[in-house]
N, C-alpha and C positions, 0 to 999 in steps of 0.2 A: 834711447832711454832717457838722457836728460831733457829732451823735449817731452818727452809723455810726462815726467816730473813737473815740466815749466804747466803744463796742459790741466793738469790735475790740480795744481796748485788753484789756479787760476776759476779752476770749476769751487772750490770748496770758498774760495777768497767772494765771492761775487755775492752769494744770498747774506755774507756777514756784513759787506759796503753797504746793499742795501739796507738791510736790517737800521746800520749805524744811519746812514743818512736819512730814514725817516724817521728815526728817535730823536736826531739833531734838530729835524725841520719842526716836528713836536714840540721839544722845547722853545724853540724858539718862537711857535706861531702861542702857546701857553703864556708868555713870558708876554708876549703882545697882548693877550687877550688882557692878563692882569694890567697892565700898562694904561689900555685903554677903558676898563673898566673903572678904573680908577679919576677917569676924567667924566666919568659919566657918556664915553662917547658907544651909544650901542652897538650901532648900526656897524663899529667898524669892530667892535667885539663878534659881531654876528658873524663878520665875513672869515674872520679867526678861525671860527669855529666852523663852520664850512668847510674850511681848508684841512683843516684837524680831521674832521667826521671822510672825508677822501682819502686818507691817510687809512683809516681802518680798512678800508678795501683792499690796501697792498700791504695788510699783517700787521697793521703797528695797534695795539692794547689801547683804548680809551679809558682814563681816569675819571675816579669821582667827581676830582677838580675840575676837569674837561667838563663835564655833563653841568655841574653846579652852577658855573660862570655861564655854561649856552642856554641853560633854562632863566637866567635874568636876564639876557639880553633879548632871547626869544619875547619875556614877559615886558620886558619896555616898547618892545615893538610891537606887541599886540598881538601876537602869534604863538599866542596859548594852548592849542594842540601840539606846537612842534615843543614851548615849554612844558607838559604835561609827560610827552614820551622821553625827554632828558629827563626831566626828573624819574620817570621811572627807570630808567635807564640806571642814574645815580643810586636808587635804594637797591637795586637785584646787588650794586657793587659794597655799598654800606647801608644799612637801612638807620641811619642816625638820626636821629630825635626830631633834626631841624628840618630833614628831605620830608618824612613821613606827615611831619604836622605840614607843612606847604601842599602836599599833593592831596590832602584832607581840606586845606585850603580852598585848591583850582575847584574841588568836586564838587563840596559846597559853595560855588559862586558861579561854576558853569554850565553848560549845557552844547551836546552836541548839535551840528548844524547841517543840510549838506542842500543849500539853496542853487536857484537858478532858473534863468528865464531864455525864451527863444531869442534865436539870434534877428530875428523881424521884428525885437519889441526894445525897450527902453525901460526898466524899472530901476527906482529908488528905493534900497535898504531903509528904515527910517524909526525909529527906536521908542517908546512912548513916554520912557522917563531916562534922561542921559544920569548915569550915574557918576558918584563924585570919582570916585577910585581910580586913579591916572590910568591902571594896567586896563580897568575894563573899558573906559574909553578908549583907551587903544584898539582895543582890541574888536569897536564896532568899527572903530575907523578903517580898521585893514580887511574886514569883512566888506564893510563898501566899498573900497579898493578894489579886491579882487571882484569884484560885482562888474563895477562899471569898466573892469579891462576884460577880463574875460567872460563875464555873464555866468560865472559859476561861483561859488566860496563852500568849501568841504572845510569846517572846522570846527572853533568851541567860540558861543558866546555868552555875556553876563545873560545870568535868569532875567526872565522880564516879557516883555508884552512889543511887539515886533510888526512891522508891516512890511513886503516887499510886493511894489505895484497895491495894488489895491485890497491883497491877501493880508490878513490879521494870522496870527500865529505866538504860540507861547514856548518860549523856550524856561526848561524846568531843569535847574542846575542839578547835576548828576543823574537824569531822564534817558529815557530814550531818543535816538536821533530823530531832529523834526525836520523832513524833509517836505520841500516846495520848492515845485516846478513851474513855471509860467509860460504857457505857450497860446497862443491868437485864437484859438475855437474854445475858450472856457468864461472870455469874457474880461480875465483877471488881466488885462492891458492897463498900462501907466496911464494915469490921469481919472482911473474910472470912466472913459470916454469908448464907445465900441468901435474900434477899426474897420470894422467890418471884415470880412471873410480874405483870410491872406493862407497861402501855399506853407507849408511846413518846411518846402525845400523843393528847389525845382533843378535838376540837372540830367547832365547826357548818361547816357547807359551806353557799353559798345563792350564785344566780348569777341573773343575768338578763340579758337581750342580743336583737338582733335573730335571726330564725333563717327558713330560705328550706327548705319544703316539697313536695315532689314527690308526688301523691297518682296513681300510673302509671295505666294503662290493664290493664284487669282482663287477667289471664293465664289465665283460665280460659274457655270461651266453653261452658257449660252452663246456664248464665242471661243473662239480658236483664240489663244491666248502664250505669249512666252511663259517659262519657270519662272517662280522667283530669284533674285539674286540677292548678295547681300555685300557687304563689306566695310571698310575706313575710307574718309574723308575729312573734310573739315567744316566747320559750320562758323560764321562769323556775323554780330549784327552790331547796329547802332542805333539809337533812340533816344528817345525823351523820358525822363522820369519825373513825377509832381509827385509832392506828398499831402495828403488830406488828411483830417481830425485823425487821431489817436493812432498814431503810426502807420495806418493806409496809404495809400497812395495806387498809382495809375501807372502803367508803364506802356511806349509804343515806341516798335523796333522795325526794320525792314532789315534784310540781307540775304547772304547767298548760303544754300545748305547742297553741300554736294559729296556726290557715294564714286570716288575714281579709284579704287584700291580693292576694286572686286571684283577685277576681270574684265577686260576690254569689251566686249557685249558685242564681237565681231568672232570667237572662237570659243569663248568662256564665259561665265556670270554674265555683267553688265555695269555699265556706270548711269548716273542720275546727276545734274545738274538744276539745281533750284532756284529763286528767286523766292521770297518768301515775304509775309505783313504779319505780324502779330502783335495783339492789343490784349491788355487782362489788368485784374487787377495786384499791385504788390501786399505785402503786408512785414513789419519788425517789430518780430518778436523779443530781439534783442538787439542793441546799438551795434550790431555786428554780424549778426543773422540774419539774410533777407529772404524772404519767399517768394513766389510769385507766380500766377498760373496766365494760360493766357490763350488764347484762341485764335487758331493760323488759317490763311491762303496761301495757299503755293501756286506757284507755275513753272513748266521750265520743259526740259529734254529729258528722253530715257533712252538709253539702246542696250539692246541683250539679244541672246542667240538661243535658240530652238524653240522649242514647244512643249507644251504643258501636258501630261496625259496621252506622252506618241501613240503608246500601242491601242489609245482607244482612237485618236483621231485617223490613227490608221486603217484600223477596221471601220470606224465608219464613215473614210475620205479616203478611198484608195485613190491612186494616180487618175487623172483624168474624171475624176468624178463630175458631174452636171449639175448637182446640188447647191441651189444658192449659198447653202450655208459652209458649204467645203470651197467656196472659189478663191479663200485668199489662201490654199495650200492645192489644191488639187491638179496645179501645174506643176508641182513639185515630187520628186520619185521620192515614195517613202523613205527611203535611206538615205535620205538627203538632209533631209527634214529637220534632224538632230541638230543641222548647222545651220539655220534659217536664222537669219540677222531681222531683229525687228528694232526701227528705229523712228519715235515720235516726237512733235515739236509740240504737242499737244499733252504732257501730262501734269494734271491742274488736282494735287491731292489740297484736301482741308482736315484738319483737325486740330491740337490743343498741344498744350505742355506743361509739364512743371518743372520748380526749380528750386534749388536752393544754394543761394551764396554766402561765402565768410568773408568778411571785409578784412582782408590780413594782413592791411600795411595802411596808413595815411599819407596821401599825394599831396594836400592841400589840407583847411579847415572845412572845406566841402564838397571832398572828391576821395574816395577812398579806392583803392587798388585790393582788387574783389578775384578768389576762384568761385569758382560756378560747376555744379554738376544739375545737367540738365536732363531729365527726360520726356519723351511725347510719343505720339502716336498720329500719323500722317494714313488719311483714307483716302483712294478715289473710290468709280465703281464696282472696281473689279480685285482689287485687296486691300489688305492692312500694311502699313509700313511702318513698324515701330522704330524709335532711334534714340541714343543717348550722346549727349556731349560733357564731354571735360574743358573746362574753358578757363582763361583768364582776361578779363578787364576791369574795367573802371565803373564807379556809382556814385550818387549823392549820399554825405553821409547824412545821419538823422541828427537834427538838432538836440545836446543833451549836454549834463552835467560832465562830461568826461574830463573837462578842462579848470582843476583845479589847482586853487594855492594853499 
């Protein structure tokens, strides 16, 4: 019993330590903030508030004060979106006189932003009248910053008249977002000078995944021919991907496509073993949705067991029959028949696919870790062989704004 006491204790003691040590660590990163502000030093008020704003994640209350002091350090830093959302922040908790007139302020002087260029080009932010007001040149300057590190900037800048690469653009203080993209097929490259014709993105494609086989029942009845069979396997390829103008691009893969999970094809169903070429074109729709259809050659093995149609091949192929067209069963006792192994090196289907991939994780800045549900439809002469796969691998992502400050 006094252990379940010690126990208990100990559960109710824990959420109030916590509690206490992030109100401590609050105060004291607050206490910093004022300290530092007070020397004009931003940058180290900023980081204060950083600390402070992680804190809310594990329960601790943010203050007016909190929000008031991170929206001037935000604004000496030039990072007047992230000053704009403190201060709103600040009026839902008081809406005092001094918060409401500043966010009346930021609206009438800025304007949303959400720039960017491909990652094959090189472009200059470049302003057409630098304004006097310390905060708004900050605030082009850490615009061009996050340009030339990451080739994107999602923020707020002063109203005014604006070029990035060789694009003009008017940003209208409390407007609509003015968004520009720069990518090598529009012309709009750094220097006004034409590169000439460059890849949007060029990388490997490779996938692998379970994949379910349909091998039909022949469509033709000019030959003596096995059932269809069907079953699971697995399908796996690798390839090239290029991207052309306006999200296009090309994609070309080889691999193995194979049906072993459907019956040995020596008493039951059959298996299928593939080698496969498929070329088409892609298309994204979105920085994360890829499409893409594509037009196949096969080659490879089949084996499966009986015959398609017995009771008519049997009536008209009894044992011993002399008929050219019954000689590859007519050695064979009808009741046999049913377990007739047929086995080719020769099965060479062509036809198409389509697909659609979600990019669901980032590998790299240009490789993304992709599922894929794929489906197609594989012909030779003598049927249809529809098939779908579930798959996962890898793709080039598509050059975009996703990387902002």
């Amino acid at each position: 019993m006094r252990s379940l006491l010690v126990v208990h204790t100990l559960l109710f003691a824990l959420p109030a330590f916590a509690g206490e040590r992030e109100s401590a660590e609050h105060t004291q990163r607050f206490e910093e903030m004022q300290r530092l502000a007070s020397r004009g030093a931003w940058a180290g008020v900023e980081r204060a508030f950083l600390a402070i704003e992680e804190l809310e994640d594990e329960g601790e209350v943010l203050t007016y004060d909190d929000f008031w002091l991170g929206a001037q350090s935000a604004r000496a830093l030039g990072h007047m979106a992230h000053c704009r959302s403190r201060l709103a922040r600040a009026a839902q908790l008081d809406g005092t006189t001094d918060v409401i007139t500043w966010l009346e302020e930021v609206d009438g002087a800025y304007g949303p932003v959400d720039l960017g260029y491909d990652r094959s080009l090189t472009a200059e932010l470049t302003v057409a009248a630098m304004p006097f007001a310390t905060d708004q040149r900050a605030a082009i300057a850490w615009a061009q910053e996050g340009l030339v590190d990451s080739r994107a900037f999602d923020g707020l800048l002063p109203a005014g008249e604006y070029t990035l690469g060789e694009t003009a653009f008017t940003v209208v203080a409390g407007g609509d977002t003015v968004k520009v993209y720069l990518d090598p097929y529009d012309g709009r490259n750094t220097g006004g000078e034409d590169d000439g014709f460059a890849f949007a993105f060029v990388g490997p494609r490779a996938h692998v995944g379970a994949a379910f086989t349909s091998i039909g029942d022949p469509v033709r009845s000019d030959s003596i021919q096995p059932p269809g069979w069907g079953g699971a396997g697995a399908r796996a390829g690798v390839g090239l991907e290029v991207g052309l103008p306006r999200r296009f691009g090309v994609a070309a893969e080889v691999g193995y496509h194979g049906l072993f999970l459907g019956g040995d094809g020596q008493t039951e169903g059959g298996v299928t073993h593939l080698g496969y070429g498929a070329l088409g074109p892609t298309y994204r729709p979105a920085d994360k949705i890829w499409l893409g259809v594509s037009g196949i050659l096969a080659a490879g093995t089949a084996r499966a067991v009986g015959v398609y149609d017995l009771d008519q091949v049997n009536q008209d192929c009894p044992f011993g029959s002399d008929s050219p067209d019954c000689a590859f069963v007519s050695s064979i006792q009808e009741d046999r028949r049913g377990e007739m192994p047929w086995d080719t090196n020769a099965f060479q289907p062509g036809g198409a696919s389509a697909s659609v991939s979600y990019a669901a994780f980032e590998l790299t800045d240009e490789l993304a870790g992709v599922i894929t549900l794929q489906g197609g439809l594989l012909l030779d002469p003598y049927r249809n062989c529809p098939f779908g796969q579930l798959g996962f691998g890898i793709g080039p992502t598509l050059p975009s704004t996703e990387e902002v400050r």
